[in-house]
N, C-alpha and C positions, 0 to 999 in steps of 0.2 A: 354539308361541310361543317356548321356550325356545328350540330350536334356530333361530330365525329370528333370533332376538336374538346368537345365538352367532355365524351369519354375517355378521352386521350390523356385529359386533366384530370378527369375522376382516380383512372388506372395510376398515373405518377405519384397524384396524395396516398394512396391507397399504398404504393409500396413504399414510399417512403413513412409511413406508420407504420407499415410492418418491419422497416428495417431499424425503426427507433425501438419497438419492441421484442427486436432478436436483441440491439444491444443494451436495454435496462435488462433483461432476464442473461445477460452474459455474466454480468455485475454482477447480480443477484448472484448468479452460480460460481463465479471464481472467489466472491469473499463469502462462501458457503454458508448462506442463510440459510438456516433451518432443517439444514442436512441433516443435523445430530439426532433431530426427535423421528425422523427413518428407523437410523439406527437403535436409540434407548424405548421407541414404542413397539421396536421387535414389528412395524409393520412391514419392511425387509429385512430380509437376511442381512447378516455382513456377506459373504456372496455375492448377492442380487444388488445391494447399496454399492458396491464397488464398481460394478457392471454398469450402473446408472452413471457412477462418477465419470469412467473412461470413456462412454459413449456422450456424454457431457463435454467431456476435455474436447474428443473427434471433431462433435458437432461444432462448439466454437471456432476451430480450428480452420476446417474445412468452408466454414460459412465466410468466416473472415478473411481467406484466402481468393478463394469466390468473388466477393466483393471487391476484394485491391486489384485487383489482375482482370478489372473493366476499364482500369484507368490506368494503364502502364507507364503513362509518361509522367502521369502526377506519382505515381508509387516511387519512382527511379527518383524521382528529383526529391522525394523525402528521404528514402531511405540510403542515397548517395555521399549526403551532407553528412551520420552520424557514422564512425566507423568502430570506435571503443567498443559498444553495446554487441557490436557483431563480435568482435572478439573475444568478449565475456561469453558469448553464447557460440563459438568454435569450441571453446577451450571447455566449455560445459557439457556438450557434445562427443569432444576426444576424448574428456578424461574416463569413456566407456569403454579405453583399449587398456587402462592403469588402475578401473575401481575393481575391488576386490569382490564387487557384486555388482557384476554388469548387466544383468537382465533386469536387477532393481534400477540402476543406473539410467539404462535404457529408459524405461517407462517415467523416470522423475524428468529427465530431458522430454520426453515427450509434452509432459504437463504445461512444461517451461516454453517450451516452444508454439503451443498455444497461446498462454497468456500473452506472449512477445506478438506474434501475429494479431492479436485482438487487439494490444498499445498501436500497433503499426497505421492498423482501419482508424482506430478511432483518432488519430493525431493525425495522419491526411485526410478523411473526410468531413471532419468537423473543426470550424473556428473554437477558441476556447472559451468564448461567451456561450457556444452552444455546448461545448464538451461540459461547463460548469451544468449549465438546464438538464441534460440528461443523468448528470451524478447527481443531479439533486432530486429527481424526481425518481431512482433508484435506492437512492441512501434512505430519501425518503420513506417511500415504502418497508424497506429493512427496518426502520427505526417504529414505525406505523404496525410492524407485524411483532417486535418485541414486545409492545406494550401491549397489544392484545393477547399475546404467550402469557408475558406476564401476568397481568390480570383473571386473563379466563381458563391459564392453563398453566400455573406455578409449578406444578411440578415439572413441567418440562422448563419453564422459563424465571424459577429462584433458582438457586442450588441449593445440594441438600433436602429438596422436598418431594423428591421420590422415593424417599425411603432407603436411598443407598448408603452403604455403609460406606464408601470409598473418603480417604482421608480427607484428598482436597475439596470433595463436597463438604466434608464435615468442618472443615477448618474453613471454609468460607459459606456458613447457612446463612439463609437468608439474602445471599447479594445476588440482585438482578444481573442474569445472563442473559435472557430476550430470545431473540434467533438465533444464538451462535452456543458452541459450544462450552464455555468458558467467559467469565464476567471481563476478564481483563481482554478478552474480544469484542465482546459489545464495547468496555470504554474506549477502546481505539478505533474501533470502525465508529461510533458516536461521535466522536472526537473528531476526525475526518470530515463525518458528514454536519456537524458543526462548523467547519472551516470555508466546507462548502454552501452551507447556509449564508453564512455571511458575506461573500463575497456575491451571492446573489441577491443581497440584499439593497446593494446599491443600485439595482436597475430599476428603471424606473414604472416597467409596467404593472399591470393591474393586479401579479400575483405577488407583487412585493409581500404581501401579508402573508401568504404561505411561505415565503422565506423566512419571515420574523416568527412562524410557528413552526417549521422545522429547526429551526436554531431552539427552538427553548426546549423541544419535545429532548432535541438531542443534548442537551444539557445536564436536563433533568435524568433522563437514561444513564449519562456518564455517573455524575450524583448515586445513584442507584445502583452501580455496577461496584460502587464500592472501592472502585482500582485506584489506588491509594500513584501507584506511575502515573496514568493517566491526568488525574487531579492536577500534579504538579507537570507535566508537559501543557494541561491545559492555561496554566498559571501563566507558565514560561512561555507559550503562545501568544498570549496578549500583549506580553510587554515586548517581545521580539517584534509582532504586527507593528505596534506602535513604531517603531526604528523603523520598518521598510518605510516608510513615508519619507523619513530622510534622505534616502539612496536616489531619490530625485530632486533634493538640493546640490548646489554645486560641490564640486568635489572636495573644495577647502574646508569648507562648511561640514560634511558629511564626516570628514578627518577628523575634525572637532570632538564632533559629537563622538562617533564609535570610538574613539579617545578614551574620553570622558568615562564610555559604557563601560569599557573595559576596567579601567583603574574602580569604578565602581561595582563593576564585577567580581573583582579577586576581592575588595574588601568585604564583598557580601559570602563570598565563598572562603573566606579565614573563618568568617563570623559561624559559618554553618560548620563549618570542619571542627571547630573546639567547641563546639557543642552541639554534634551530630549525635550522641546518643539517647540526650535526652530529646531532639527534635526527633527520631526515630520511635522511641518509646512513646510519644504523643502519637503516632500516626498507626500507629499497632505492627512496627518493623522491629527488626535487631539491626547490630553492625555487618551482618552477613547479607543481609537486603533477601530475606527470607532463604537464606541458603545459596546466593548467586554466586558471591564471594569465593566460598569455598568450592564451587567447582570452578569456579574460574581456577583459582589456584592450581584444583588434581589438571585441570586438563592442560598448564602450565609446564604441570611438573611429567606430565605422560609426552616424552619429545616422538613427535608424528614420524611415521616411516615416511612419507614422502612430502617433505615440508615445503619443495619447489612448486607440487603437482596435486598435493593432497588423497584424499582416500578415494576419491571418485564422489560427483556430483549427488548428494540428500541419500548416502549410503550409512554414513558413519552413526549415527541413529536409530535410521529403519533398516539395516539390519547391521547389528552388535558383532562385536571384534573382538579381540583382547584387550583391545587397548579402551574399549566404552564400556568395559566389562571392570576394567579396572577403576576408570574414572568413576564408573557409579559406584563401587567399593569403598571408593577414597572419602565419598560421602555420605557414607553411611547406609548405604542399599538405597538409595533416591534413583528410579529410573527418570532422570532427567530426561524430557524428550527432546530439547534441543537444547544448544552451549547459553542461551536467553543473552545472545548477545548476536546483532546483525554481522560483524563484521570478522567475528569470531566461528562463527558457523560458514563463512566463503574462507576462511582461510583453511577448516577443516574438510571442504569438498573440493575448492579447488588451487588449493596450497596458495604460495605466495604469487605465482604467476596470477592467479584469477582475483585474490585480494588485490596487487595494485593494479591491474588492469579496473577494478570498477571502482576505486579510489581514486583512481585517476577518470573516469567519466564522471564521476559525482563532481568533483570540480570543476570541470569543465562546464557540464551544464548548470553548475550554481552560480559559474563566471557568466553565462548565456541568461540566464534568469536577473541575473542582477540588472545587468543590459540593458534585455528586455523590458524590466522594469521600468527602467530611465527614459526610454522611448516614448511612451507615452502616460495619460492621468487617468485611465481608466482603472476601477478600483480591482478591478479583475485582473488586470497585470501581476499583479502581485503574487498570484495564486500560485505558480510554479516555483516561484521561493519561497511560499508559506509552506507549500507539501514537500520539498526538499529540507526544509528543518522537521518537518515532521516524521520524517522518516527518519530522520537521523537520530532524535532523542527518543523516540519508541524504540528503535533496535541498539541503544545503549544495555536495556535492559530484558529488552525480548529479541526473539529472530522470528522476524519477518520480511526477512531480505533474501530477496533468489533463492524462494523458498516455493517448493511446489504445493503446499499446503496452504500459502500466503499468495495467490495468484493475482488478489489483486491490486496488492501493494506495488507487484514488479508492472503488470500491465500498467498501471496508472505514473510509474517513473518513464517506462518507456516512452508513453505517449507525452509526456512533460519534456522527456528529453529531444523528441522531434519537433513539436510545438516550440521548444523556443529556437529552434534554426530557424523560423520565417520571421519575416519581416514585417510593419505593419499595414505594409497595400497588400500584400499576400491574405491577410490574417480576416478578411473580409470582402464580398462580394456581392452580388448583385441577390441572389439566393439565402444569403449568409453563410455559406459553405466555404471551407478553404480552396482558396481562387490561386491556381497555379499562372494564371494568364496577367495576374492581375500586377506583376512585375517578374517576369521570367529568368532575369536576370541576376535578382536580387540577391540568391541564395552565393553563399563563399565557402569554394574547396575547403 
């Protein structure tokens, strides 16, 4: 009996490592590490490299579908609670009977609906002390495989050191890109898993120390990447971090202060606006913020055929129209590949309805986060309002919002936006897994 019990033990460790390493390698695969050098080492085709991707999307998909649907009762009572996020993703879904390229349409909903299903697993089966463990031990490695691209294999991991003639290699040589395709991807996914370092830095067990060296490695990477956004979201991070500390003083107190922040905000933002150009000229930008400006503008002045409903979900891009035909005309033959603005590219795929539909769930769960926060002193509360600003100020200037190329930007909102519906007898367990028992009650229509 004893040893029956002992295999019984062995078998449970045993999948529950394996099911930690279906979801650090999901990570890995929705924020496309390393994908690129498939493609630029020519060792697949584009063909075969696509094949790899969809059977990639499926498997997550399916796996993660899998998993929730053992646990029906816990699945229902997370995903009851959010309703917004489903209706961003109807309306993402429908707009396949209104995109002008529905078969494209199709397949980017498909992407979409993956990463959604993998936020779903990972915010009901994991507390956020364990969600933060497992990003950090995937960002981790991400961050661990750049610097070895880097170092032992620059031409896939500088830009510009392959020899290729293409402009944006040439206008950024030499900045570290790592695993990803693009430097201003390593700083933000660096950036991230900086955010995530630290916050794991407050626990107090014995890997503290690989916290304090995942934060410096991903530092240094950001440093590296050159991403001159990145730099100053990182800036703007700290000083933001510093204020969530307050949102757990009393209310009066807290009034005070974001007061204060504010009136000291517009003076520091008069001070940048009369002399943004020469702060730009220090930092190797213009007043068009490398050209962003201006297609904000063309795409201003191009009025959308369906501005209630948009062109149809991640079409208006991947495949061109008249009207992106024009917009890249306007600036000068620049195939922009997306509007480099998050909330700008949901108003282009799923017009005004699907802009305020997830404008309205960002609020909502920044109101659930703030909350949250208040609830309790653990420093890892804070995490779902440190990655709600952070997504916010990266898709000022990039889109990586409900983007199928960005998968894992949306999985990791989704799973933040389920995670703060619980409460905090829910939010811990006998196991350390999210414990639906552990107050049944708790959760509010």
């Amino acid at each position: 009996m004893l040893n029956v019990l002992k295999i019984n033990t062995g078998s449970a460790s045993l999948l529950k490592l394996v099911e930690k390493g279906f979801v650090v390698l999901s990570i890995l695969f929705l924020s496309n590490t390393v994908l690129y050098i498939f493609r630029e080492s020519k060792w697949l085709s584009l063909p075969q490299l696509n094949n790899v991707i969809k059977l990639g999307v499926f498997g997550v998909a399916v796996v993660s579908f899998l998993l929730l649907i053992q646990e029906p009762k816990k699945l229902f009572s997370v995903v009851r609670q959010e309703k917004l996020l489903w209706i961003l993703l109807a309306i993402a879904l429908s707009s396949v009977l209104w995109s002008y390229a529905p078969t494209a349409t199709l397949r980017q909903v498909t992407s979409l609906i993956s990463s959604t299903l993998f936020g779903i697993y990972f915010a009901s089966r994991y507390t956020l002390k364990q969600q933060l463990q497992i990003l950090a031990c995937a960002l981790g490695i991400a961050a661990t495989l750049s610097l070895a691209i880097i170092l032992l294999l620059p031409k896939y991991g500088v830009m510009g050191m392959s020899g290729t003639t293409q402009p944006e290699h040439l206008a950024h040589l030499g900045a570290w890109r790592g695993a990803y395709s693009h430097k201003n991807i390593l700083g933000y996914n660096m950036l991230l898993a900086g955010l995530v370092f630290f916050y794991c830095i407050h626990r107090t067990s014995w890997y503290r120390w690989l916290a304090w060296a995942g934060l410096m490695l991903s530092v240094t990477l950001v440093l590296g990447s050159t991403s001159k956004t990145a730099l100053v979201i990182l800036l703007t991070l700290i000083a933001l971090l510093l204020l969530c500390k307050a949102l757990r003083w009393s209310y009066g107190s807290s009034f005070l202060l974001f007061t204060a922040t504010i009136l000291l905000s517009v003076s520091f933002v008069f001070l940048i606006a009369t002399n943004l150009e020469f702060i730009l000229q220090d930092m190797g930008r213009d007043l068009t913020l490398t050209g962003r400006t201006q297609l904000w503008a063309a795409l201003s002045s191009v009025p959308p055929e369906h501005p209630w409903l948009g062109y149809g979900y991640g079409v208006f891009w991947l495949k061109p129209n008249e009207r992106t035909l024009a917009v890249w005309n306007m600036v000068g033959g620049w195939k922009a590949p997306n509007g480099h603005n998050g909330l700008l590219d949901v108003w282009l795929d799923l017009g005004l309805l699907g802009l305020s539909t997830f404008i309205l769930s960002f609020i909502m769960t920044s109101v659930r986060a703030i909350h949250w926060l208040r609830q309790g002193k653990n420093a890892e509360r804070a995490f779902p309002l440190a990655y709600l600003i952070f997504l916010f100020l990266v898709n000022l200037t990039e889109s990586v919002l409900l983007r199928s190329n960005s998968s894992f930007f949306w999985f990791l909102y989704v799973a933040v936006s389920l995670t703060t519906h619980r409460s905090s007898s829910q939010e811990t367990s006998s196991d350390g897994h999210f414990s639906l028992e552990a107050n049944a009650n708790s959760y509010k229509p």
